[in-house]
N, C-alpha and C positions, 0 to 999 in steps of 0.2 A: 169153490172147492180149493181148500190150499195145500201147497203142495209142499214137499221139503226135502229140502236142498240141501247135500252132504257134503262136507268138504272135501277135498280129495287127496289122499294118502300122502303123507308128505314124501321124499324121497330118501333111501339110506345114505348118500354123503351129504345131504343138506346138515346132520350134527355136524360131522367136521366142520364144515362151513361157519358154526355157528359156534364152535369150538379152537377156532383156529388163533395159531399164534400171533396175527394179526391182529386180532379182537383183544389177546390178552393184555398187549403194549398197551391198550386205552382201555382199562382198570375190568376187563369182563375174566380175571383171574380165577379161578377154579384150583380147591386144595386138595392135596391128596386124600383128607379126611372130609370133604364133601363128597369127591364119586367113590369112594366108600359105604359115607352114607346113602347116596342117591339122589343127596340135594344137588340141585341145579340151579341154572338161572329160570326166570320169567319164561321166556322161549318152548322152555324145554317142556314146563307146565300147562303152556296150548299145546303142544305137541302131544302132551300125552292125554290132552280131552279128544282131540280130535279123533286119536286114533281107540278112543273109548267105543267111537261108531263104528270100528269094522268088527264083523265076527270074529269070535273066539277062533275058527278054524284058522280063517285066513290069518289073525295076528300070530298063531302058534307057526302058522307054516314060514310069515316073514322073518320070525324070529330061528327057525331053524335056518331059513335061507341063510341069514346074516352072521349068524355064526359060525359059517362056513367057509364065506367067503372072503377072498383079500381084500376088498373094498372094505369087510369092517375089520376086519385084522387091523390094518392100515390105522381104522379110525380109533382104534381103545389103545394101538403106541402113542397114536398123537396125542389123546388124552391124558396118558401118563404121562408122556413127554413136558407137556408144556406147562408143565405143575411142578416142577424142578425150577430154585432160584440159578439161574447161570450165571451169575455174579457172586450170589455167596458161595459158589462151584470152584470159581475163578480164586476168590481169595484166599481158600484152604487148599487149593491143590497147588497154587506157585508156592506157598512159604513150602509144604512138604515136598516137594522138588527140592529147591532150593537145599534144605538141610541134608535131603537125601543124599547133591551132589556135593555136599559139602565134607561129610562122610568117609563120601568114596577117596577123595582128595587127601583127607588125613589120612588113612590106610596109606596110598598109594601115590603118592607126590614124595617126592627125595624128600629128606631130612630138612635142607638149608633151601628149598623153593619156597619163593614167593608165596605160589600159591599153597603150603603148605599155610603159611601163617595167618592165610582166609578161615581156615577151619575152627571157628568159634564152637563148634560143639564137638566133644570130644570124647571117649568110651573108656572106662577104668581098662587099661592094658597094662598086665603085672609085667614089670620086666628086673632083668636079673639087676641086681645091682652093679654099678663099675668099681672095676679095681681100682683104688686110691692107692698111688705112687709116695710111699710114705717122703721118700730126699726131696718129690716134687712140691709138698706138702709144706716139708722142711724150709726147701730154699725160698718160695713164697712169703712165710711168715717173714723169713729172717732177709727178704728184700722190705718187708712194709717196714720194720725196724727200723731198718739201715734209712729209708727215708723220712721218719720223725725223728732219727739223729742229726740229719743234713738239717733238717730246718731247726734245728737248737743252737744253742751256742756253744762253742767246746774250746776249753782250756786244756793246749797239754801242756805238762811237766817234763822239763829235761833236766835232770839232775844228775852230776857226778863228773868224774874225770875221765881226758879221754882219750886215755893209752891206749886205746883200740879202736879209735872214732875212724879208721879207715876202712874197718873192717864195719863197723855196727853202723855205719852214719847213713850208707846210703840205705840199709835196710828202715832204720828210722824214717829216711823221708819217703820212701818209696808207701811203707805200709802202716805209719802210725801219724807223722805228722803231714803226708800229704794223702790220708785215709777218709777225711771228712771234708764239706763242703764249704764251711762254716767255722771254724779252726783258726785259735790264733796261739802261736809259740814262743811257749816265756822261758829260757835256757840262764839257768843257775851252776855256773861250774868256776871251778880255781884255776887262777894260772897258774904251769906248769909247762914243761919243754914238749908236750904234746896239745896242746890249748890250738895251737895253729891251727890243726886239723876241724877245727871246728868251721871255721873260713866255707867249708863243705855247706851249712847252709843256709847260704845264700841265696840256694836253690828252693829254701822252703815257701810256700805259697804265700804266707803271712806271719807278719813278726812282731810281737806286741812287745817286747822286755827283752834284755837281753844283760846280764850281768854275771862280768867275768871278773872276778878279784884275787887278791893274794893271800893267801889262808893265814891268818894270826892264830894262836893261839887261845880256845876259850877259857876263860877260868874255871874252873871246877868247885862248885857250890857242898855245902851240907847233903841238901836232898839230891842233887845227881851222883853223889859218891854212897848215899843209902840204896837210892833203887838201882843203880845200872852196876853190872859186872863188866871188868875187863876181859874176864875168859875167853877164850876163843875169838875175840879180836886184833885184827894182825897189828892195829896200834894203838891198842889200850883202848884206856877211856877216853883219850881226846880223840882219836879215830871216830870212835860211838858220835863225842858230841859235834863235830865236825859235818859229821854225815846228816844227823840230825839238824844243822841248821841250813844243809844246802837244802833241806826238802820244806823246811817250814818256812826257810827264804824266800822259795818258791810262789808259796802258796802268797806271802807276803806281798809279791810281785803281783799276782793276781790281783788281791785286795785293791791295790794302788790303783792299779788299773782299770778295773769297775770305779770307783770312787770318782778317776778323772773324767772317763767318758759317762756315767750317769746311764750304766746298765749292768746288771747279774750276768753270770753264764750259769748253763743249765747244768752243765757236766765240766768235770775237772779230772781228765787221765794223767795221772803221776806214775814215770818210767825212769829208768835210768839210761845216762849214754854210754857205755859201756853194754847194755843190750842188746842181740841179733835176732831180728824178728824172720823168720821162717815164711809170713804169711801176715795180713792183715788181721788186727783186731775186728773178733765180732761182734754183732750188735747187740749180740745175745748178754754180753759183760756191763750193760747200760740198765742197771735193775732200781727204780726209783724208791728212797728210802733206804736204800741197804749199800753196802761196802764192798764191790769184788775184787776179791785177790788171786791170786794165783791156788793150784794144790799146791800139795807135797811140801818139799825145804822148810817144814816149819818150825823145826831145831827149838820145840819148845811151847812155842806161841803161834803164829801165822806168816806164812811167806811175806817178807813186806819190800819184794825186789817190785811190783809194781800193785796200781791200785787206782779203782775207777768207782767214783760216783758224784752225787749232786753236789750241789756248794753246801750245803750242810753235813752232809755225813765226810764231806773232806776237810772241810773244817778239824775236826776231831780226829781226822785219819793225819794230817798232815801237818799237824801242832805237835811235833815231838819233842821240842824244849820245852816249850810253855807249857806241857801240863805234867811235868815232873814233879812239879810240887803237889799237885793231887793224887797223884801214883803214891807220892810219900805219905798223905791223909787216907789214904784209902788203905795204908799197909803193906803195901808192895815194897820189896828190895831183891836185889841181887836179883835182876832181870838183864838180859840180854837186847839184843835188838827188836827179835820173833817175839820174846815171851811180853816185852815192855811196850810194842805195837798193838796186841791184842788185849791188855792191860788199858791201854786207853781206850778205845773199843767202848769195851765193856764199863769202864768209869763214866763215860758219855753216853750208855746203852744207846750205841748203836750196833744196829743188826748186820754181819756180816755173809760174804755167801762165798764159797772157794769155786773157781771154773778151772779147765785146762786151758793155759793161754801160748802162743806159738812162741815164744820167747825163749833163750838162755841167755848167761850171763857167763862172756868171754873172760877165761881167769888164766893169769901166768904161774898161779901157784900151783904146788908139787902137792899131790895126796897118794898114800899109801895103795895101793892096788894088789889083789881086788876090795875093799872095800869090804868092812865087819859089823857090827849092829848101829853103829855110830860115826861110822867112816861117813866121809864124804864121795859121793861118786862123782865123776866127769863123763859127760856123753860127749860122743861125735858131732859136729855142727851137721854134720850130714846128715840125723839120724832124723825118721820119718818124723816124729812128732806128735805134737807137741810136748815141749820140754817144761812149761810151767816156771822158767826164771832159776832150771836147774845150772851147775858151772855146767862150763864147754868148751872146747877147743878146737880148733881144725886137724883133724887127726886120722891115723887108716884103722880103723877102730881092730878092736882086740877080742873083741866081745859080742856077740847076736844072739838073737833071737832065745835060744830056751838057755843060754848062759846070762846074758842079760837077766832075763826073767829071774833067773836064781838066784844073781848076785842082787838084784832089787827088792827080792823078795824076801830078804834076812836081815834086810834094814829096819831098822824101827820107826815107823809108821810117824807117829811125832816130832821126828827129829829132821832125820833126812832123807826118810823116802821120796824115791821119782818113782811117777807114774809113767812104768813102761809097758803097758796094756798092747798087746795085739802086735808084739814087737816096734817100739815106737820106740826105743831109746835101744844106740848101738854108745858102748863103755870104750875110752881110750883110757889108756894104761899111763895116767897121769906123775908117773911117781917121779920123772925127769922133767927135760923141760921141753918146748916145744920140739917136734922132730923136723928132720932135713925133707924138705920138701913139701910143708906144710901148707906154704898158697898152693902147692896143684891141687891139694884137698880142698883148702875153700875157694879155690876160683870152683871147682866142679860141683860142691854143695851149692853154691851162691848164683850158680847163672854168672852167662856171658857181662849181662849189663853191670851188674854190679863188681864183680870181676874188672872189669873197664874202671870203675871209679876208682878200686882200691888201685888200680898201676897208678892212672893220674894223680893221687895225694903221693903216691912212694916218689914219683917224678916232680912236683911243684917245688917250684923255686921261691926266695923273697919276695918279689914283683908279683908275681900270681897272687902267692897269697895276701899280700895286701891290697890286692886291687880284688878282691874277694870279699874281705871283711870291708873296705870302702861300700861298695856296692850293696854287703849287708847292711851296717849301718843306716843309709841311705833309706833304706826299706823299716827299719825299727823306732818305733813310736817314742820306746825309753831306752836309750844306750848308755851303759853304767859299766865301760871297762879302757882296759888302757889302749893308747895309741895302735891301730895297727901294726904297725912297725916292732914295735915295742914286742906283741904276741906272737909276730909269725921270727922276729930275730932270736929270740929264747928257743925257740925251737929247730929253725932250719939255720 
């Protein structure tokens, strides 16, 4: 008789068991879309024949048992549980940490920390814009200037005589020829019982030429007696052409000197000595391709007391004899100095550009006061500025602010207006000659230091000044004038 033998119930944590995350390590993984489905492992499918042999009553009763209790509570977390990769858990939740802390850090880390500059990811935040400080804007530009000026090469021009070189000299070296980094000084003037005063510099950084002569007489041609007028020059036509070859001399001076050392300059600044500079030249006056001159004084044509540009457009600006006879082909006459400057110019199309420059030009001469459509004005050396190459004199001015403005302003724009904008030009009543006590005027316009220099020239003796000019000499590449001795005895 055979008999038959039932297996007996398996037990309810035997699934964990057979479900455990120790089993999962060695490949018996189970996906969340299997106990969904209800597929299982092998195991699970004797388990469920086995239990094919108890009654319906009893399996309903173990199934409600099991539902109840925390033992299978227990067992369908662990199920879910261990169906989670913890590695790809791992990977996505440090990078979203990571940025998260990263975040916080931008928000809330100072401006200039360290750890501000960790924060690679970053959140469109509007912010106002800054104030832009237009002069801070200003002085910026006009330092990056000033430093591709320093690295050129710059010729300056000193031209003229120098009845007032105690007054104008140390401004020259203070603020034109010891202005650049790069800078060499080619000085074109006549001797004269003031020439001594030139001895002053010695002091300049660098000295490439130096030509001091005794003024002859130029002849006077066909074509310079068609184009140029004597009018309103204090010595005629030979004054004119005189003047005209200390400035084309100059440039001549140049020439030679490229030629010998086997290099151009980039820039050629042409001034006179007899000018008082208020304030260094700016960079802003260094325009490539074009010609800057000063405003105002244009009595016709263009202020031509000073002028700044490349070796080619001075070429053309500083050729004042030599190109008379194209002024005569081209049909020009009866030009003055302003109208005959911008005449060549224009014969050479070159393009010119006018600036305010801190300059005037110290004059002994007498002019009617106050000054009518055509007059000539005189400012104060004192007066705030810039004068543009207007006369001037050391003087307790007569004239301010809304009088100024009105006597400037009924000048004829052409001729000889100054530009006195914003009170910048104070009028001395030039109709005599200098007044009593004139140095306390320009010792107090000029500063202490330079103040100091004019005593020292009014004090130098023979022996000074020629152990001045030795010293200069000494220092100059081309020396083209008389004896020491010779220059400072004419004069002291």
């Amino acid at each position: 008789m055979g008999s038959t033998i039932s297996s007996p119930p398996v037990p309810l944590n035997s699934r964990a068991r057979l479900s455990s995350p120790a089993s999962l390590a060695f490949g018996e993984k189970k996906t969340g879309r299997q106990l969904l489905d209800g597929r299982g492992s092998p195991e699970e499918g004797d388990q469920k024949e086995e239990k094919e042999g108890i009654p319906m009553k009893q399996q309903q009763q173990q199934q409600s048992t099991s539902s109840t209790s925390p033992t299978s509570a227990l067992a369908v977390w662990r199920w879910t549980a261990v169906d989670i990769n913890y590695r790809a858990v791992i990977l996505i939740l440090v990078p979203l940490s990571l940025i998260l802390i990263l975040s916080v850090l931008h928000f809330y880390a100072p401006p200039l920390s360290p750890l501000r500059s960790l924060s690679f990811y970053s959140f469109p935040v509007s912010r106002a814009p800054s104030a832009v400080n237009p002069k801070k804007r200003s002085a910026e530009a006009e330092g990056a200037k000033r430093r591709r000026i320093d690295a050129s090469r710059v010729a300056i021009c000193l031209v003229g005589g120098a009845r007032r070189f105690e007054l104008t000299g140390p401004s020259l070296l203070e603020r034109v020829v010891g202005a650049f980094n790069n800078s060499d000084l080619f000085l074109h003037s006549p001797l004269d019982k003031d020439a001594y005063k030139l001895s002053l510099l010695k002091a300049a950084p660098r000295i490439a030429a130096v030509k001091i002569f005794d003024p002859k007489p130029i002849p006077e041609d066909h074509f310079q007696k068609h184009v140029l007028t004597s009018s309103n020059s204090p010595k005629g036509l030979q004054g004119l052409l005189q003047y005209f070859n200390l400035v084309e001399g100059c440039l001549t001076m140049i020439e030679k000197h490229q030629e010998e050392n086997g290099f151009k300059y980039d820039w050629i600044v042409r001034t006179r000595v007899d000018g008082f500079w208020s304030a260094p030249i700016s960079p802003n006056n260094f325009v490539p391709g074009k010609y800057v001159v000063p405003s105002g004084s244009r009595y016709g044509g263009l202020n031509d007391r000073y002028g700044v540009g490349d070796l080619n457009t001075s070429r053309a600006a500083l050729s004042r004899l030599s190109l008379i006879p194209e002024l005569y082909k081209a049909g020009y006459q009866q030009l003055n100095s302003e109208s005959a400057f911008k005449a060549q110019l224009k014969t050479r199309k070159v393009r010119f550009v006018e600036r305010r420059v801190p300059f005037c030009v110290l004059s002994d001469r007498q002019y009617a006061f106050p000054p009518v459509r055509y007059g000539v004005p005189v400012a104060a050396v004192s007066s705030e500025g810039p004068l543009s190459g207007a006369k001037c004199r050391p003087c307790k001015a007569v004239c301010r602010g809304a009088c100024a403005a009105d006597v400037l302003g009924n000048l004829d724009r052409g001729w000889s207006w100054t530009d006195g904008s914003r009170g910048s030009a104070a009028l001395c009543d030039a109709s005599g000659p200098w007044g009593k006590g004139w140095e306390r005027e320009f010792d107090r316009a000029a500063g202490k230091r330079l103040a100091a220099w004019r005593r020292r020239i009014a004090a130098m003796n023979v022996s000074q000044c020629v152990e001045n000019f030795e010293s200069m000499r000494k220092r100059t590449a081309s020396w083209d004038a008389p004896s020491p001795s010779d220059i400072c005895r004419r004069g002291l």
